[in-house]
C-alpha positions as CSV (number, residue, x, y, z in Angstrom):
1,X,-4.2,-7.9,18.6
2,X,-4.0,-6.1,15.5
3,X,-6.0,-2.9,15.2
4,X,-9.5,-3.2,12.0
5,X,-9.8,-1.5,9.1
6,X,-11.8,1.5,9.4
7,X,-14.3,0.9,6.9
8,X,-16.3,3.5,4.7
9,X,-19.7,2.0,5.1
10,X,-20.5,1.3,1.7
11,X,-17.1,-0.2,1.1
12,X,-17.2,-2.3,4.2
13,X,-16.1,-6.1,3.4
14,X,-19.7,-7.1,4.3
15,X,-21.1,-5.3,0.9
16,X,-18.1,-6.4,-1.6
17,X,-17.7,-9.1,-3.6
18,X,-14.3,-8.9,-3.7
19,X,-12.5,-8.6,0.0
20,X,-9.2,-9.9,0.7
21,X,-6.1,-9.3,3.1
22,X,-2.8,-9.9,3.1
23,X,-0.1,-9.4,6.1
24,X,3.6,-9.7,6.2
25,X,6.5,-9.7,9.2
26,X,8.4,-6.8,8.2
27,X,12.4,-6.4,9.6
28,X,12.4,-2.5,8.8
29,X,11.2,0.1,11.2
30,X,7.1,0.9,10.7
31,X,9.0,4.5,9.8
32,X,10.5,3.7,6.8
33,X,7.9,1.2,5.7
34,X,5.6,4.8,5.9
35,X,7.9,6.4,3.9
36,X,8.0,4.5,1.1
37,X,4.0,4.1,1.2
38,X,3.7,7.9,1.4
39,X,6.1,8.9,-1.1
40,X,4.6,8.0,-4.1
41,X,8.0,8.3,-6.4
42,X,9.1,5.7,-4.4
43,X,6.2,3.3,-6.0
44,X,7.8,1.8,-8.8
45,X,10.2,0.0,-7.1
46,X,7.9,-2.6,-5.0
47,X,4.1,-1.6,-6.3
48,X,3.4,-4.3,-9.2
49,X,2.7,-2.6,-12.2
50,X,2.8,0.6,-11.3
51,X,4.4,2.9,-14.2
52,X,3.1,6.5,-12.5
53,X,1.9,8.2,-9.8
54,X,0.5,11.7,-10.4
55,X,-0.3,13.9,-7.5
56,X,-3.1,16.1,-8.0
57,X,-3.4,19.5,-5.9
58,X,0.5,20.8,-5.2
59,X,0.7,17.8,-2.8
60,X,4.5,16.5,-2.9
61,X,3.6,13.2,-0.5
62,X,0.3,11.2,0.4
63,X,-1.6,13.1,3.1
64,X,-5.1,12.9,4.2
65,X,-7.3,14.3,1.5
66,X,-4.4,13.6,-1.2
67,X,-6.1,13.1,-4.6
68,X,-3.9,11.1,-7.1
69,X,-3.7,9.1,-10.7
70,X,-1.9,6.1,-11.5
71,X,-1.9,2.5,-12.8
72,X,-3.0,-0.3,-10.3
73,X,-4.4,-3.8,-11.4
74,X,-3.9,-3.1,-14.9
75,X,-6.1,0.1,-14.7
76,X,-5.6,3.5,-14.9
77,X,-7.2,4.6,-11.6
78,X,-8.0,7.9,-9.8
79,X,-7.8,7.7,-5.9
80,X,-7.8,9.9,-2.8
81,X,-6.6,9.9,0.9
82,X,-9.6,8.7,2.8
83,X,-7.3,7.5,6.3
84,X,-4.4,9.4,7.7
85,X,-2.4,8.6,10.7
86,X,0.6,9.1,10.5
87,X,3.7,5.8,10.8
88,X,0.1,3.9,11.8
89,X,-2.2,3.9,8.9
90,X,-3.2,4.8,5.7
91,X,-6.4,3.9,3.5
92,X,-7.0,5.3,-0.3
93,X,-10.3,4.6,-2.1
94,X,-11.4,5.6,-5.8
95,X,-12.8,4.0,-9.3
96,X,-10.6,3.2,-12.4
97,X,-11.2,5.5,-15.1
98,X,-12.7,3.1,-17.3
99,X,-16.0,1.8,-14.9
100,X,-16.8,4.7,-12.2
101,X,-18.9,2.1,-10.9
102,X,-16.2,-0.1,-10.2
103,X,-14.5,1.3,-6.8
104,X,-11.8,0.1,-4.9
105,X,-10.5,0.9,-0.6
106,X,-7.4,-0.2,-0.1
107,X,-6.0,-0.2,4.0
108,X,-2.9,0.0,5.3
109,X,-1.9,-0.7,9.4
110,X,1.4,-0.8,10.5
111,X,2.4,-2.0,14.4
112,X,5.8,-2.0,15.7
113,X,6.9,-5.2,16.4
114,X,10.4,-6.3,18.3
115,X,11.9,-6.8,14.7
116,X,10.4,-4.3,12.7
117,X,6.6,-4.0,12.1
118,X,4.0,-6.1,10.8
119,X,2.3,-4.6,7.9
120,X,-1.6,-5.6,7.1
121,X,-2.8,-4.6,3.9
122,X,-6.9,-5.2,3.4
123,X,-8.9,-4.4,0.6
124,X,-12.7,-4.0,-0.6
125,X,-13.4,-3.7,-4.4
126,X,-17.0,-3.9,-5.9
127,X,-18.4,-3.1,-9.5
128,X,-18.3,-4.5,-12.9
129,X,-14.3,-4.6,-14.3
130,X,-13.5,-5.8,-10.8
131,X,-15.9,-8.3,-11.1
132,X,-14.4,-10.1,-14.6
133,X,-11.2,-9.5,-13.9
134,X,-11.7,-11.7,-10.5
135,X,-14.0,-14.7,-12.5
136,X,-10.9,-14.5,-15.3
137,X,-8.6,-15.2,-12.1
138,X,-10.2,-15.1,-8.8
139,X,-6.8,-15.1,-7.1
140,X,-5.1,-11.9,-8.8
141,X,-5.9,-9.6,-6.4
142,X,-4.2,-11.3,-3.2
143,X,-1.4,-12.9,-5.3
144,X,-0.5,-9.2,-6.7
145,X,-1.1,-8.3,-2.6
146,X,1.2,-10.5,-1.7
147,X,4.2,-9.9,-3.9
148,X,3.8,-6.3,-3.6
149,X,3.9,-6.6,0.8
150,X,7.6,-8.8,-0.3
151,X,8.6,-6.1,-2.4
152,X,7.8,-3.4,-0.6
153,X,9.5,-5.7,2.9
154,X,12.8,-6.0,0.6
155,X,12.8,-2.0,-0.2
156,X,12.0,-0.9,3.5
157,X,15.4,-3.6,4.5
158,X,17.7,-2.0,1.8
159,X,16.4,1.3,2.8
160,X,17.7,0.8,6.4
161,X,20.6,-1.3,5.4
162,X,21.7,2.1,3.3
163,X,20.9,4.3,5.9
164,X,23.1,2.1,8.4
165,X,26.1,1.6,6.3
166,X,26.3,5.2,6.0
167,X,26.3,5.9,9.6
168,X,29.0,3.5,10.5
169,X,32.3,5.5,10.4
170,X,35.0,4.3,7.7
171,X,37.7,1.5,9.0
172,X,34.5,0.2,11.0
173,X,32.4,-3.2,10.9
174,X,28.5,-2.5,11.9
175,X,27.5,-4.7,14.3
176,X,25.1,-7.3,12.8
């Protein structure tokens, strides 16, 4: 059994309109599938649409308390660390800058599995702009879920197939 969300109250799935989850097999250890989720320069290659990441308070990497900008959903958006634990899970919330009463919490668990992890991602989002853009496409939010847990499953695999090819000495094969 996989572990819940740990919800902020007011954000809990049972008070948003919008709530959906998405999960995905993942064939990379849950520690580099942490690193590319707290690394935020590391975004752009599998987070849809994102064109920045701006850490606010001399932070280098996501850490609990982390306050940051950048783009998600179409929106410029300012966030913070609400859920730390290290390799296991991670949970941001915030608004977009365009509707503080639009607000967003968006979870992260990762288990070890025999072949890798498996990677949940669930998410709460109330307020107006979330709101119309869901009745403009009521299936954006999980469909944009979804490719970004393949994208981020296909970075996390390169990642660890770079790492291993450099390990394995020259004149060798690694062993498949």
């Amino acid at each position: 059994m996989f572990e819940e969300i740990n919800w902020p109250e007011a954000m809990a799935p049972s008070r948003s309109p919008i709530h959906f989850t998405n999960e995905r097999e993942v064939e990379a250890s849950p520690e580099t599938v942490w690193s590319l989720l707290v690394d935020t320069r590391t975004w752009r290659t599998f987070y849809p649409g994102v064109e920045h990441v701006q850490l606010l308070g001399g932070h280098d990497s996501l850490r609990l308390g982390t306050r940051f900008e950048t783009n998600l959903a179409g929106q410029d958006v300012f966030a913070s660390v609400q859920e730390f634990r290290p390799v296991t899970r991670i949970a941001w919330g915030g608004h977009p800058k365009a509707s503080e009463a639009s607000t967003a919490y968006h979870a992260w668990i990762i288990t070890p599995t025999p072949k890798g992890c498996h990677l949940w991602t669930e998410e709460t989002m109330q307020g107006p702009l979330w709101i119309e853009l869901a009745k403009r496409d009521p299936e954006v939010f999980w469909r944009t879920h979804e490719n970004l847990l393949a994208a981020l499953a296909e970075a996390a695999t390169e990642r660890e197939d770079r790492v291993g090819s450099q390990n394995v000495p020259e004149g060798k094969a690694a062993d498949v």
